[in-house]
C-alpha positions in Angstrom: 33.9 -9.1 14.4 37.4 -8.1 13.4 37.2 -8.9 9.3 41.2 -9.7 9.5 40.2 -12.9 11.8 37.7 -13.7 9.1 40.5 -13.3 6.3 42.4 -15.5 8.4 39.6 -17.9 8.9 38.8 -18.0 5.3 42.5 -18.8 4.0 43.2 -21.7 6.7 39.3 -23.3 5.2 40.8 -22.9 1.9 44.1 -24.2 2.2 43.3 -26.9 4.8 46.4 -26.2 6.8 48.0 -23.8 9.3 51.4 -23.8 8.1 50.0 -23.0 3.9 47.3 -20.2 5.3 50.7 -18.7 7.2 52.7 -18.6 3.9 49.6 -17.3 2.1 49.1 -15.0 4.3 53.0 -13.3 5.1 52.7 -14.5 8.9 54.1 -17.0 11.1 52.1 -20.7 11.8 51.4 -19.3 15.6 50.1 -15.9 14.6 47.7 -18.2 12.3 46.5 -20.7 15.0 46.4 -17.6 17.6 44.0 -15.7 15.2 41.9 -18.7 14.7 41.9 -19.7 18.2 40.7 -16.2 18.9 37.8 -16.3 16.3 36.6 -19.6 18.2 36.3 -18.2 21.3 34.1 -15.1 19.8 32.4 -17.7 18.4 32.4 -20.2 21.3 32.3 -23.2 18.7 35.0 -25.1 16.9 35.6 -24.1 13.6 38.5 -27.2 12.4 39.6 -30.5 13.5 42.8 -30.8 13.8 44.5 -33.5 12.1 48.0 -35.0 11.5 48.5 -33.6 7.7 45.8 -30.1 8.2 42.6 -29.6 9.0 39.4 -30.1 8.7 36.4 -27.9 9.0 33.8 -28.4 11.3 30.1 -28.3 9.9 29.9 -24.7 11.8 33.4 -24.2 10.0 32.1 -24.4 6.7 29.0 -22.5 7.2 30.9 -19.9 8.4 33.1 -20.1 5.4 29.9 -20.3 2.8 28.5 -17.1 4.5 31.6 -14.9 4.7 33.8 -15.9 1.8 31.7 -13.7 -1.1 31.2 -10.6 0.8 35.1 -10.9 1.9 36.5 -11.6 -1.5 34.1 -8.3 -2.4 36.0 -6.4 -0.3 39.3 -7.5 -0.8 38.6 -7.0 -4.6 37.2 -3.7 -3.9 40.3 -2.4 -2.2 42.9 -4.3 -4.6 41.0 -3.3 -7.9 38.8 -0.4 -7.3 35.0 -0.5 -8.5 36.0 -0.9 -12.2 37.0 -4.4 -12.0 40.1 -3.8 -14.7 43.3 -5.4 -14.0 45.5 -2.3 -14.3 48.4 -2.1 -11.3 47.8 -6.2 -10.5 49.9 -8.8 -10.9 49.6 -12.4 -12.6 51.9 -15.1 -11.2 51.8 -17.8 -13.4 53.8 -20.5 -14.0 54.0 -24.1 -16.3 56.0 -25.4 -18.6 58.5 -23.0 -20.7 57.4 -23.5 -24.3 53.5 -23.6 -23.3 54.1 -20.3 -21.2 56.5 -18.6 -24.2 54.1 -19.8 -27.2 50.7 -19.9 -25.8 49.9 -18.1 -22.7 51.8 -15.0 -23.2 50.5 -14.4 -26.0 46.9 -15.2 -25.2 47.1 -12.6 -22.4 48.5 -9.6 -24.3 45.0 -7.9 -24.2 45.1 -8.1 -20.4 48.7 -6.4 -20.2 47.5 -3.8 -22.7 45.2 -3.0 -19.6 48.0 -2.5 -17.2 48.4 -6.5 -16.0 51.5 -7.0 -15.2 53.0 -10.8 -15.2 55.6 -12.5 -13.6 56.8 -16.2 -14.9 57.9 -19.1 -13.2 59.3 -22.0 -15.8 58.9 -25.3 -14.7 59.4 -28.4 -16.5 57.9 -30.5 -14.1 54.5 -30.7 -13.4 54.5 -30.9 -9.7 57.5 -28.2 -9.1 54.6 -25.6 -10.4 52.0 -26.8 -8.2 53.7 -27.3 -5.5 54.0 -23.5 -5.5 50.8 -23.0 -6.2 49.7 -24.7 -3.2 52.3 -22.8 -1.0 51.5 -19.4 -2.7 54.1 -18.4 -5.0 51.9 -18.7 -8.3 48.2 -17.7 -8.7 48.0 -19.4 -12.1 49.4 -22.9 -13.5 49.4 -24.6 -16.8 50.0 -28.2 -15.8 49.8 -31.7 -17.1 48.8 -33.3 -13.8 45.6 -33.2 -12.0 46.4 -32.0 -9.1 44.3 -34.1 -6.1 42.8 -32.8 -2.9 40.4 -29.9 -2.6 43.0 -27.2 -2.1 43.7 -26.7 -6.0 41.0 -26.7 -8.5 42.0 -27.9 -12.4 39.9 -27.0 -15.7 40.8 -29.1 -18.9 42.4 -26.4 -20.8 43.5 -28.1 -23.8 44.9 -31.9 -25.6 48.2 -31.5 -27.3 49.2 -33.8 -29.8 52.5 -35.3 -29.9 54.6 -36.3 -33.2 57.6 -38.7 -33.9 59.9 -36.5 -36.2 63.4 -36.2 -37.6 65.3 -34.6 -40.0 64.6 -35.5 -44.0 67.6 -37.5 -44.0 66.7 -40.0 -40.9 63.4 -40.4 -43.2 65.1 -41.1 -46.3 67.8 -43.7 -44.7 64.7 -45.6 -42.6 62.3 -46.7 -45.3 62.0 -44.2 -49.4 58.8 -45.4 -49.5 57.7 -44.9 -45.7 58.1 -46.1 -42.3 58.2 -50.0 -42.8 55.4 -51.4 -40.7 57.9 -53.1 -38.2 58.8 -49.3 -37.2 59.6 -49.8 -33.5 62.4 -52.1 -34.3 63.8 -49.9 -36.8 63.1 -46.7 -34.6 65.3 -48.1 -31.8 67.8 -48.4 -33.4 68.4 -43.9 -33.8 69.8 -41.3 -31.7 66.8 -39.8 -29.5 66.7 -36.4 -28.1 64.9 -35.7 -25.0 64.4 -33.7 -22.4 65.1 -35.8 -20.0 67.2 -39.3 -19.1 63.8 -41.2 -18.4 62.5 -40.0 -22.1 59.1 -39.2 -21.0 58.1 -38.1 -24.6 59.7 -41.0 -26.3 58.2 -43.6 -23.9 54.8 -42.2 -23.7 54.8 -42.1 -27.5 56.0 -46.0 -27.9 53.4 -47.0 -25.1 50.9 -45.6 -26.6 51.7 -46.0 -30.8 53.6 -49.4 -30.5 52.5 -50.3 -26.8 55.9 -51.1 -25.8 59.1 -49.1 -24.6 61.6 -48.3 -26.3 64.8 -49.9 -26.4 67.0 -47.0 -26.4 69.2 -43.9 -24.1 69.0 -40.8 -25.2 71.7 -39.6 -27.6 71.3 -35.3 -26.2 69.2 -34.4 -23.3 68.2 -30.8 -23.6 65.4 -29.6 -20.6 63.9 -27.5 -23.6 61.1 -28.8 -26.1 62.6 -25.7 -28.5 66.3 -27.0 -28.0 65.1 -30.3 -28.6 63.2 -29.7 -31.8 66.7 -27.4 -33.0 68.7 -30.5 -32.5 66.2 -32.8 -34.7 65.9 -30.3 -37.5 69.8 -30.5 -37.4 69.9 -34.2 -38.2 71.0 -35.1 -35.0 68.6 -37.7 -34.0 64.9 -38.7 -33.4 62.1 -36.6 -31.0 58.7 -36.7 -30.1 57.3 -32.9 -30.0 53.9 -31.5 -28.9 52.6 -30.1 -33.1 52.0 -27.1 -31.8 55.4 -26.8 -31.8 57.0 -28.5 -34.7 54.3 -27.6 -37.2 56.4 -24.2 -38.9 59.3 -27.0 -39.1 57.0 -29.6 -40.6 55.4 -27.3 -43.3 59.1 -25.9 -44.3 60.5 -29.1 -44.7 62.9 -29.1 -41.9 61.4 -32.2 -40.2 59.5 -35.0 -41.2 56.8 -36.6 -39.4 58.1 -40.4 -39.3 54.6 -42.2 -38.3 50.9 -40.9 -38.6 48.9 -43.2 -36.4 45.0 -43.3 -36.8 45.0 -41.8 -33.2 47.5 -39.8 -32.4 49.1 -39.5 -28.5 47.4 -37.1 -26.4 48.4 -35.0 -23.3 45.9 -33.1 -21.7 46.9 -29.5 -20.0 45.2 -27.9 -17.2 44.5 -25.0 -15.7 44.9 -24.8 -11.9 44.4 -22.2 -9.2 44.0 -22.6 -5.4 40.2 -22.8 -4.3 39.1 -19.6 -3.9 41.1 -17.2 -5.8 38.9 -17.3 -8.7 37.0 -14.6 -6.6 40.2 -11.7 -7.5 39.8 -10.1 -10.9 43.4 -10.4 -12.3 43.4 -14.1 -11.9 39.7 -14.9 -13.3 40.1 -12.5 -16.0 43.5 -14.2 -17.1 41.9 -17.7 -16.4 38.9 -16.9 -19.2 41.3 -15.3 -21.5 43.5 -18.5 -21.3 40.5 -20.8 -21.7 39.0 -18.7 -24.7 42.2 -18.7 -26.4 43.0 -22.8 -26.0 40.0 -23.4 -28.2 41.9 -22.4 -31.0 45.0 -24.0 -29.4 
């Protein structure tokens, strides 16, 4: 049996479609379904059901997929890696959100480009822009605050970050000496907000979840960058809500303030995705671990 059908085979079972297999792949959709088509005849069984959004495997689809894919993956890794399993000449395509990328990732996977792991980045402030090209192949790796759905991408909880209402000392000082007065919303809407975006995802998720209500403010500076964002609060321009990872230098120097300290703080949780399957190539498993190791300190 020729092992490129079998390649072929595999990616289409994984992806669940023609047309993402194709792009995975470097060929055209008809190449794809000519290659399976031929693998089916050899076989003289159907291996996928053909549906309006995909396919779907057929029971001897799936055996065929649970026989083949570990000794296939073996040799592609084989080929790709050599028998020493290190990363040195491969490539990492990762992608996620700019600050987590800049201030956590990269440096978590350091010791992997000190083996000769080379890594390309893809900065995406939107959840579904990076796994979107996951799915279609452009990444192998994505930090992402949405759980992707479907069994084409697989997610691990990678880590919560905690998110905290700040401002410069003097927005502190003009709300409340003594503290945020207890009816803090109210006063709250009435500052400048920074954000990264018009809807104020930060701000709103913070005032649903602190004061369960929205917030009755526009933002003042919308900057598509957490760092530019906390730059223009330190300044004394206005009011954000920033992940502590980030702010925490600025809060221990004095810079900002946090404004509120609520008994449970709001939470995002981050995962890490990768397309089913590709867990099987050194480069990406041996980033994924590092990443997970590291975001228990995170």
């Amino acid at each position: 049996m020729d092992l490129g059908l079998l390649r072929t085979f595999l990616t289409v079972h994984r992806a669940g479609s023609f047309t993402r297999a194709a792009a995975l792949l470097g060929l055209s959709q008809p190449a794809v379904t000519s290659q399976i088509r031929t693998l089916e005849r050899q076989l003289g069984r159907p291996l996928f059901l053909r549906q309006a959004r995909g396919v779907t495997p057929t029971t001897v689809g799936d055996e065929l997929a649970h026989r083949a894919a570990p000794h296939l993956d073996a040799l592609v890794e084989i080929t790709e890696t050599g028998l020493n399993g290190r990363v040195l000449g491969r490539t990492l395509h990762l992608a996620g959100p700019p600050e987590m990328v800049s201030l956590r990732a990269l440096p978590a996977l350091a010791p992997l480009v000190a083996e000769g792991l080379s890594v390309r980045t893809s900065l995406f402030a939107a959840a579904e822009e990076s796994l979107d090209g996951l799915a279609a192949g452009r990444h192998d790796l994505v930090l992402s605050t949405a759980r992707p759905r479907g069994g084409l991408l697989t997610a691990t909880p990678l880590c919560d970050e905690e998110h905290v209402l700040v401002a410069a000392p003097r927005w502190a000082a003009r709300l409340a000496p003594d503290g945020l007065p207890s009816k803090g919303p109210v006063v709250l809407d009435g500052l400048p907000v920074i954000e990264v975006h018009e809807s104020l995802p930060f701000v709103t998720r913070y005032w649903s979840a602190v004061f369960e209500s929205k917030p009755a403010a526009s933002a003042t500076v919308v900057v598509p960058d957490l760092r530019a964002v906390l730059e223009s609060a330190a300044s004394g321009v206005g009011l954000a809500v920033l992940p502590r990872y980030l702010c925490e230098e600025a809060l221990a120097s004095g810079r900002l303030v946090a404004l509120l300290e609520p008994a449970v703080p709001p939470l995002r949780t981050y995962f890490l995705v990768v397309r089913a399957g590709t867990l099987a190539l050194t480069h990406i498993t041996r980033a994924h671990e590092t990443l997970l190791r590291a975001a228990v300190e995170w």
